[in-house]
N, C-alpha and C positions, 0 to 999 in steps of 0.2 A: 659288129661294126663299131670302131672307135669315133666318140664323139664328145668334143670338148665346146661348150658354148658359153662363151661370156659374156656377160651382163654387167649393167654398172654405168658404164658410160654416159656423156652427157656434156650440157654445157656448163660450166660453170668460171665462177670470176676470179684472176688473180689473188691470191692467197686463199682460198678454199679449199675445199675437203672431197674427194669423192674415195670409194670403198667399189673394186671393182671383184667379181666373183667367173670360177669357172669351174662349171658343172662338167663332169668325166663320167662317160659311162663305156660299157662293152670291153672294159678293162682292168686289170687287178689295180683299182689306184693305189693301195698303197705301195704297189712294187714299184711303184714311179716317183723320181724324182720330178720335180715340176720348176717351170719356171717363165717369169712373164718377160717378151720382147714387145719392142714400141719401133712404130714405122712412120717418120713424117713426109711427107709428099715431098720427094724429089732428095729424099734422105735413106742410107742404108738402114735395114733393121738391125735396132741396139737393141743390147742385150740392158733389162733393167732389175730383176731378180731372181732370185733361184733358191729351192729350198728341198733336202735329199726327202728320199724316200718317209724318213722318220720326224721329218722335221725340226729335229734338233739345232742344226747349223741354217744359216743364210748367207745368202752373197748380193751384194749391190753393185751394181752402175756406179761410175764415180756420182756420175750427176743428178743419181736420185738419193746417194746416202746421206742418212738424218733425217729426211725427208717423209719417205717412202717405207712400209713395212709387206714383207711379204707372212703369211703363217697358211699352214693347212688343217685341213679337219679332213682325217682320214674314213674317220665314222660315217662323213657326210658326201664323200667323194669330190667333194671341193675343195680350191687353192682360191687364196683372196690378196687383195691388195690396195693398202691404204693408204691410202698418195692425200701428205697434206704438203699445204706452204705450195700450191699448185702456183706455174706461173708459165705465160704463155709456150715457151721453149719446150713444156712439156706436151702440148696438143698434136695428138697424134692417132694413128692407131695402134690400141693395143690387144696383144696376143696372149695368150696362155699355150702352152707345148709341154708334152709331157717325153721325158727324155730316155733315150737308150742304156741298157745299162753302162754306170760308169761314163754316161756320156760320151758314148765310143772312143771316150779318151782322150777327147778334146775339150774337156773343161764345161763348165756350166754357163761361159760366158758365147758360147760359140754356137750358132742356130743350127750347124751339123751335127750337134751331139742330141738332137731333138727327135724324137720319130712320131709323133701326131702334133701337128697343131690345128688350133679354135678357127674361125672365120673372122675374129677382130672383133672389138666396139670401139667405136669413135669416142675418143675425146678430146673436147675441144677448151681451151682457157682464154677467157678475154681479160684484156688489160682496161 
């Protein structure tokens, strides 16, 4: 059974720091590409990072680059994400999903090229 659980979340205040984590198990993580989408009430889920299999390469959201770092740790079966320079706009829920090969071909920005994802953690930013 595939299971991705993330952690990290929380509140914190305009221009701050959080480091969010998502634990993979019941699966060969490194044959997975990974990558984090963000959901805000009454908003489609955006696609915010992505990072292949080997973690060499990454892709950003317009609106988290410079900002936002994705990296993995294949050893540890975990994908992480360091969202600084936080600012309301960004309070959401976020996911972690671990992707089909090649992304079925639809790119790493696209939540159908996904085939597990996490149950979410909230995060919330106050001005």
């Amino acid at each position: 059974q595939v299971q991705l659980v993330e952690s990290g979340g929380g509140l914190v205040q305009a221009g701050g720091s959080l480091r969010l984590s998502c634990a993979a198990s019941g699966l060969t993580f490194s044959a997975y590409g990974m990558g984090w989408f963000r959901q805000a009430p009454g908003k489609e889920r955006e696609f915010v990072a992505a990072t292949p299999r080997n973690g060499k390469s990454t892709y950003y959201g317009d609106s988290v680059k410079g900002r936002f770092t994705i990296s993995r740790d294949n050893a540890k079966n975990t994908v992480y994400l360091q969202m600084n320079s936080l600012n309301p706009e960004d309070t959401a829920v976020y996911y972690c999903a671990a992707a089909f090969s090649a992304y079925r071909g639809l790119g790493p920005q696209t939540p159908g090229g996904y085939a597990y994802w996490g149950q979410g953690t909230q995060v919330t930013v106050s001005s």
